[in-house]
C-alpha positions as MATLAB code, in Angstrom:
seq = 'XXXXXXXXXXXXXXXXXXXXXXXXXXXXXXXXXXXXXXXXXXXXXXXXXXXXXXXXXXXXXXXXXXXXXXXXXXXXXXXXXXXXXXXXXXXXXXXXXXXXXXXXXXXXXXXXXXXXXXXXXXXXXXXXXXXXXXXXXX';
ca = [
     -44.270  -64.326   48.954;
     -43.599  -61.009   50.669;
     -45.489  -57.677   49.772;
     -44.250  -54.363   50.635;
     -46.735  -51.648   50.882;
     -46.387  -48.250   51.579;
     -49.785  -47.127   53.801;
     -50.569  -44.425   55.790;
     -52.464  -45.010   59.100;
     -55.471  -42.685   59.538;
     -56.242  -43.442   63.643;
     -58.779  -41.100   65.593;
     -56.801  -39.285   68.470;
     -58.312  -41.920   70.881;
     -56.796  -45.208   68.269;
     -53.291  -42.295   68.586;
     -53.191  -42.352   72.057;
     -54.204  -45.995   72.413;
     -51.277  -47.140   69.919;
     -48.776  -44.684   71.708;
     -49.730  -45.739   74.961;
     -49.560  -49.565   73.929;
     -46.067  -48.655   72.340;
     -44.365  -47.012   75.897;
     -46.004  -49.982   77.322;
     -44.283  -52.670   75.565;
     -40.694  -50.728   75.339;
     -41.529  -51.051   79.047;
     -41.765  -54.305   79.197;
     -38.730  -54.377   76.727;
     -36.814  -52.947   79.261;
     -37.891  -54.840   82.108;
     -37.326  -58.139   80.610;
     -33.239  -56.450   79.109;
     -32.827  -56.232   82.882;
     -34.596  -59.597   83.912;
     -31.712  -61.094   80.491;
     -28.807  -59.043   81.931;
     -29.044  -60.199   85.822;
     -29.602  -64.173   84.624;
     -26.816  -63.917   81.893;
     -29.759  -65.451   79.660;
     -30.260  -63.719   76.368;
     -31.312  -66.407   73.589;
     -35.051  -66.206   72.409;
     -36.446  -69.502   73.971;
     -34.664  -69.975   77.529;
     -35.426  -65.945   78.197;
     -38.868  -66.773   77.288;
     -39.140  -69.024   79.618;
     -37.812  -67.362   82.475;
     -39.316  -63.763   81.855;
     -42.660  -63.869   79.682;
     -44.885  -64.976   83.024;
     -43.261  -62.243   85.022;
     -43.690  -59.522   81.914;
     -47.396  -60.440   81.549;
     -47.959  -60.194   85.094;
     -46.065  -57.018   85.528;
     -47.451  -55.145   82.040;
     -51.303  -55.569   81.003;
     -50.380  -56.277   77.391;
     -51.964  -59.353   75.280;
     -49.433  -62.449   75.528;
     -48.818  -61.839   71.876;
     -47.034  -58.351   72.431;
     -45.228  -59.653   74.901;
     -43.903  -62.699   73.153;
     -42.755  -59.803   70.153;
     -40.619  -57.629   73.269;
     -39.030  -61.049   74.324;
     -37.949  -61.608   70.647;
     -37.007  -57.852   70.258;
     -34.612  -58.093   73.437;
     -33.105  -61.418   72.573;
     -32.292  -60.086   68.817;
     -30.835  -57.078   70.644;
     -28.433  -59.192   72.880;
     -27.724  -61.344   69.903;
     -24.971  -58.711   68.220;
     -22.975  -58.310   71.715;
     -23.941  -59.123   75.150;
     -21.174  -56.602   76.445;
     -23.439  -54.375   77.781;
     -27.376  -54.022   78.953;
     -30.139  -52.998   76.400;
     -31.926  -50.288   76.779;
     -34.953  -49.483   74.560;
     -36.262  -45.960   73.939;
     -40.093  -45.063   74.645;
     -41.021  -44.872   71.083;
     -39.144  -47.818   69.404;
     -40.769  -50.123   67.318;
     -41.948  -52.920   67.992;
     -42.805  -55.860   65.270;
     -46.161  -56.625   64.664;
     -46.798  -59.779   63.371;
     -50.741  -61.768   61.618;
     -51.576  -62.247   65.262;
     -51.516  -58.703   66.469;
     -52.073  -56.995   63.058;
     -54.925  -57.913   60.175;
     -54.693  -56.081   56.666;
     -58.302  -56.013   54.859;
     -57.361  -54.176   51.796;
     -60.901  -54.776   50.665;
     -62.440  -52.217   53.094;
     -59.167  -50.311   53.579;
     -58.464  -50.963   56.859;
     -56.141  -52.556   59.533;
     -57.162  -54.142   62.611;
     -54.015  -53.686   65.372;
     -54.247  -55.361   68.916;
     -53.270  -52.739   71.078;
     -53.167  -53.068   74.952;
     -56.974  -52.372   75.451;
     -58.794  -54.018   72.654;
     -58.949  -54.646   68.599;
     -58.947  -51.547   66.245;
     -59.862  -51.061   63.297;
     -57.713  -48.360   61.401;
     -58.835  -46.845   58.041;
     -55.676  -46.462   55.919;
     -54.506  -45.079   52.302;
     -52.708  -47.268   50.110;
     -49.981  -45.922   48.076;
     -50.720  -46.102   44.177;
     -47.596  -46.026   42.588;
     -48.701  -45.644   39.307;
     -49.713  -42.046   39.913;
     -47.569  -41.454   42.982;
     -50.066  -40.683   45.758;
     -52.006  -42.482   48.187;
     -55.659  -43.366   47.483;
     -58.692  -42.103   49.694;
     -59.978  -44.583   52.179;
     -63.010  -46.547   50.926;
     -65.467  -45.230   53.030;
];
């Protein structure tokens, strides 16, 4: 089953940088790896993988996990035309999946692997019932 919530992230302005700086990071990477794709003429998920994700991780000091996500971002790029090479912008998103980010609603927090260590981000849910977002249990 799949939940969508609507959240708002509440990070101090060291968690902001951290995430920001992880995020240039991996459209980095992206980029890097777009240009490693384009040169080999190799653009499905698995056969990129294996030619670019030891070179990325040796190249970028991001966890193998956020690495793995910009090798599956730049093959589902390629996969609408390979015309042309991908470029990704500085601030584009990048998927997160269980492995990088943990929801405890419980405590109302997220833990996100960023490219130093585990956070742990308070966050307010959205209560649709009265159309706002709840305080942080604190």
């Amino acid at each position: 089953m799949k939940l969508t919530a609507k959240v708002k992230l509440l990070p101090t302005p060291e968690q902001a940088q951290a995430l920001k700086q992880t995020l240039e990071m991996a459209n980095s990477a992206c980029n890097y790896i777009s240009e490693f794709a384009w040169e080999k003429k190799t653009f499905r998920q698995f056969p990129l993988h294996k030619l670019a994700y030891h070179d990325a991780r040796s190249k970028f000091p991001l966890t193998a996990q956020i690495v793995v996500r910009c090798i599956s971002k730049v093959a589902d790029a390629y996969k609408a035309d390979r015309k042309s090479k991908r470029v990704f912008k500085p601030h584009g998103a990048i998927a997160f999946d269980n492995r990088i980010l943990r929801w405890y609603i419980s405590r109302s927090e997220v833990s996100i692997l960023d490219n130093q260590r585990e956070n742990a981000y308070p966050v307010r849910l959205w209560r649709a019932s009265i159309g706002t977002f709840e305080k942080p249990a604190r």
